[in-house]
Structures are given as structure tokens and as C-alpha cells.
C-alpha positions as CSV (number, residue, x, y, z in Angstrom):
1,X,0.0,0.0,0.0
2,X,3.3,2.3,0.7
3,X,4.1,2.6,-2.8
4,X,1.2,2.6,-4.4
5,X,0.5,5.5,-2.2
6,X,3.2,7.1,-3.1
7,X,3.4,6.6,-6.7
8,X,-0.6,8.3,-6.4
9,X,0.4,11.4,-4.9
10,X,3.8,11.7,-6.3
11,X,4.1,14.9,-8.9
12,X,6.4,14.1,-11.6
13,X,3.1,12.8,-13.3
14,X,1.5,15.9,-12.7
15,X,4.8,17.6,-13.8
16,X,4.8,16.1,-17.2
17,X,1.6,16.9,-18.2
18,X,1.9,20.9,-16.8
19,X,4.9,20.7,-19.3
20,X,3.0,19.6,-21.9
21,X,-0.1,21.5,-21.4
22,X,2.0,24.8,-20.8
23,X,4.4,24.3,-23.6
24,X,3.8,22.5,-26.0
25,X,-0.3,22.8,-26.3
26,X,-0.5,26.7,-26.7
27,X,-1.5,26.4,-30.0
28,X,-4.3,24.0,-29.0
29,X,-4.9,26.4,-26.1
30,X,-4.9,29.2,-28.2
31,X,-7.4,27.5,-31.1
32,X,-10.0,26.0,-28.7
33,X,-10.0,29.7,-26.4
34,X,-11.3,31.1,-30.1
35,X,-13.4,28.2,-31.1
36,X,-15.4,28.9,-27.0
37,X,-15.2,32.6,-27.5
38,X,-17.0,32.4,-31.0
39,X,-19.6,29.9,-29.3
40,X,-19.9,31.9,-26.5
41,X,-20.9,35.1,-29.1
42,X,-23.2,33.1,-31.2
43,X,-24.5,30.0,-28.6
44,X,-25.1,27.7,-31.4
45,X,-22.1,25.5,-32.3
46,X,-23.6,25.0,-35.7
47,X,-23.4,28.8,-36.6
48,X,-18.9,28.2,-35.3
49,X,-16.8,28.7,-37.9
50,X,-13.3,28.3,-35.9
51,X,-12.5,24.8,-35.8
52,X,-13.0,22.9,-32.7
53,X,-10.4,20.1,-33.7
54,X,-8.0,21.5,-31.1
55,X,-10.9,22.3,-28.3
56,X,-10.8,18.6,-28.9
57,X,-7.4,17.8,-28.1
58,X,-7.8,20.2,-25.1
59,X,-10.2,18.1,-23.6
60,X,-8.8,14.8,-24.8
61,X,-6.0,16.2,-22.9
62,X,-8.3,16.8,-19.5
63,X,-10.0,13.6,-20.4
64,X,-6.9,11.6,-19.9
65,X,-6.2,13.1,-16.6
66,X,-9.6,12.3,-15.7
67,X,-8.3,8.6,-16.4
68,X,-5.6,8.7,-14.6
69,X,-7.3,9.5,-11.9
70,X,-9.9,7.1,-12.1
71,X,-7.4,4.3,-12.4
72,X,-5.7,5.5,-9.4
73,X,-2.4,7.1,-11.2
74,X,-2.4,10.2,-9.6
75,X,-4.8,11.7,-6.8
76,X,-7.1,14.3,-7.4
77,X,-5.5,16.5,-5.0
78,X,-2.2,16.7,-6.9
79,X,-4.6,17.6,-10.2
80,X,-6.0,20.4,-7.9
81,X,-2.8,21.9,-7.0
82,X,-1.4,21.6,-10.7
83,X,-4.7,22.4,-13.2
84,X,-8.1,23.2,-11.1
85,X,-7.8,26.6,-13.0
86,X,-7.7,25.0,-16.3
87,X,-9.9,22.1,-15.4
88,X,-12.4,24.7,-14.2
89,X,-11.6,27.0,-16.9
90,X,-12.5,24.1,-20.0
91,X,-14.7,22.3,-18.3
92,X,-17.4,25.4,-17.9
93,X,-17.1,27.0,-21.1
94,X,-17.4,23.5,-23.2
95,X,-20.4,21.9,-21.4
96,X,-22.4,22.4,-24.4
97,X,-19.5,21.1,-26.9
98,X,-18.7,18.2,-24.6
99,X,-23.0,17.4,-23.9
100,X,-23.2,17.6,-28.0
101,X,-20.3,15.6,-28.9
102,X,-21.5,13.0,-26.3
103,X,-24.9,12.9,-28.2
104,X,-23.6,13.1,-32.2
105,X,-20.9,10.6,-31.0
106,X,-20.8,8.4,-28.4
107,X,-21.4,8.7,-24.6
108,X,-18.1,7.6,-23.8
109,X,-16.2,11.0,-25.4
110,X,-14.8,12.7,-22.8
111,X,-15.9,10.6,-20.4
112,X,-13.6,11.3,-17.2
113,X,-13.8,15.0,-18.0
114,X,-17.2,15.4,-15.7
115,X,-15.8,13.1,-12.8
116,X,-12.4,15.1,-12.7
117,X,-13.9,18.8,-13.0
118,X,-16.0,17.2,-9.8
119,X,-13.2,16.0,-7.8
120,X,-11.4,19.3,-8.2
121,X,-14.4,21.2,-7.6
122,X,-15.0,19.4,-4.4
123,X,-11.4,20.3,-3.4
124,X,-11.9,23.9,-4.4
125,X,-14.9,23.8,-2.1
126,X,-13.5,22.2,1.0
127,X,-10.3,24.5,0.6
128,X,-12.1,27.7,0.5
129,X,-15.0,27.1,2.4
130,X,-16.9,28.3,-0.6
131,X,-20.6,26.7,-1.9
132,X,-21.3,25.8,-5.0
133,X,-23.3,28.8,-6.2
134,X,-20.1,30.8,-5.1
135,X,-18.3,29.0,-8.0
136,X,-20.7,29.8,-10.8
137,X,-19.2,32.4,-13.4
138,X,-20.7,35.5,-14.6
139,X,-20.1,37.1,-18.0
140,X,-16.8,38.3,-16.5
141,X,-15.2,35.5,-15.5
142,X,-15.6,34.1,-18.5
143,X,-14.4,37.0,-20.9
144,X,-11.7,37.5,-18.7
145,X,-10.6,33.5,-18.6
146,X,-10.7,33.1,-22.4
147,X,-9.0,36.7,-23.2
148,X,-5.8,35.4,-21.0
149,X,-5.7,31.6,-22.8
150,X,-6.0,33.7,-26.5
151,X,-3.1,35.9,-24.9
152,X,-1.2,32.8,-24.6
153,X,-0.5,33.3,-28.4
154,X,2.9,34.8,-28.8
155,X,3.0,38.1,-31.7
């Protein structure tokens, strides 16, 4: 039980997938940030003319930390302390995307995404003492999220 204990809560896991997600998905970052913004303008992902191809590597991306997770790889709390922004971040503005692919294509897409925006929620919520409604996002919030993952494009 000592090791596998360890191995769940040790970070060089999380650390490789920060330096992935940081460094080499800006472009995806930067694509599906667009992709949600346009949404977000026109609520209908039929009128979106951005592709959503990298929105969908984005959440592939969460989606296999979800997995992880799951499967007992790595523990929710280190996810908290290394993504709950980000996880919060895709998970709320691509409910829609991820409730329509599910539909169009198969209830398994992005299947751990749900469970693993949960988990860290819950963490968020014992952490700060917060309820739920306090984590609900205004126009604002969101504007302000997706402006600073499109400012992750470099000139």
C-alpha cells in the first residue's frame, strides 16, 4: 500500500503533463480559447466557424487526466494543486461542446472530463469554504478567462 500510495500522490506525473499543457499545447490552447469565444458570441455550435479540432485535443488532454485519476495514477489533490484553474476553466465554457459531442458521437467522449472537473471542484470547495453557487461564473469571469488563454499566443 506504501508505494502505491506514493506513486498516487507523487508529482512528476502531474509535472509532465503541466509541461505539456503549458508548452507545447499553446496552439491547442490558443485554437479552442477562439473556437469557445466564438460559441460563446453566437451559442449555437452549428453557426462556429473556428474549428473545434484543437478544443478537442484540449479536452482529450483533461479527459486523460480524468483517467488517470480514475485508475488510481495520480490523486485528485495533486490535479487540484497543478490544473483546477484549467480544469475549471474548459470544463465550464465546453459543457455544451462536450453534452453535443457525447450525443452526435458516443457517450463515452470525454468521459472522465465530468468526474475530474468534480473531484477538483470538491477540493476547491473544502479549501475555501466556498458553496457551489459561489463558483458559478458571470459574463466576467468568463471574458476575462478566455482573453488570457488567447493571450497565450505569442506576436
Amino acid at each position: 500500500m506504501g508505494a502505491y500510495h506514493y506513486h498516487n500522490y507523487d508529482t512528476e506525473l502531474a509535472r509532465y503533463y503541466d509541461d505539456k499543457f503549458d508548452d507545447k499545447m499553446v496552439h491547442s490552447r490558443v485554437s479552442a480559447a477562439i473556437a469557445l469565444k466564438e460559441f460563446h458570441q453566437k451559442r449555437d455550435w452549428s453557426l462556429v466557424t473556428n474549428s473545434t479540432a484543437q478544443l478537442d485535443v484540449i479536452l482529450g488532454f483533461f479527459d486523460s487526466l480524468g483517467y488517470d485519476e480514475a485508475h488510481g495514477k495520480i490523486s485528485p489533490d495533486v490535479l487540484y494543486e497543478y490544473f483546477y484553474s484549467d480544469i475549471d476553466g474548459y470544463y465550464r465554457a465546453s459543457e455544451t461542446y462536450i453534452s453535443k459531442q457525447q450525443k452526435d458521437e458516443s457517450r463515452t467522449v470525454f468521459e472522465f472530463l465530468q468526474p475530474l472537473f468534480d473531484s477538483v471542484t470538491a477540493i476547491e470547495l473544502k479549501k475555501t469554504g466556498k458553496q457551489p453557487a459561489d463558483l458559478v461564473w458571470n459574463e466576467k469571469d468568463f471574458d476575462d478567462w478566455i482573453e488570457e488563454e488567447i493571450k497565450l499566443q505569442k506576436p
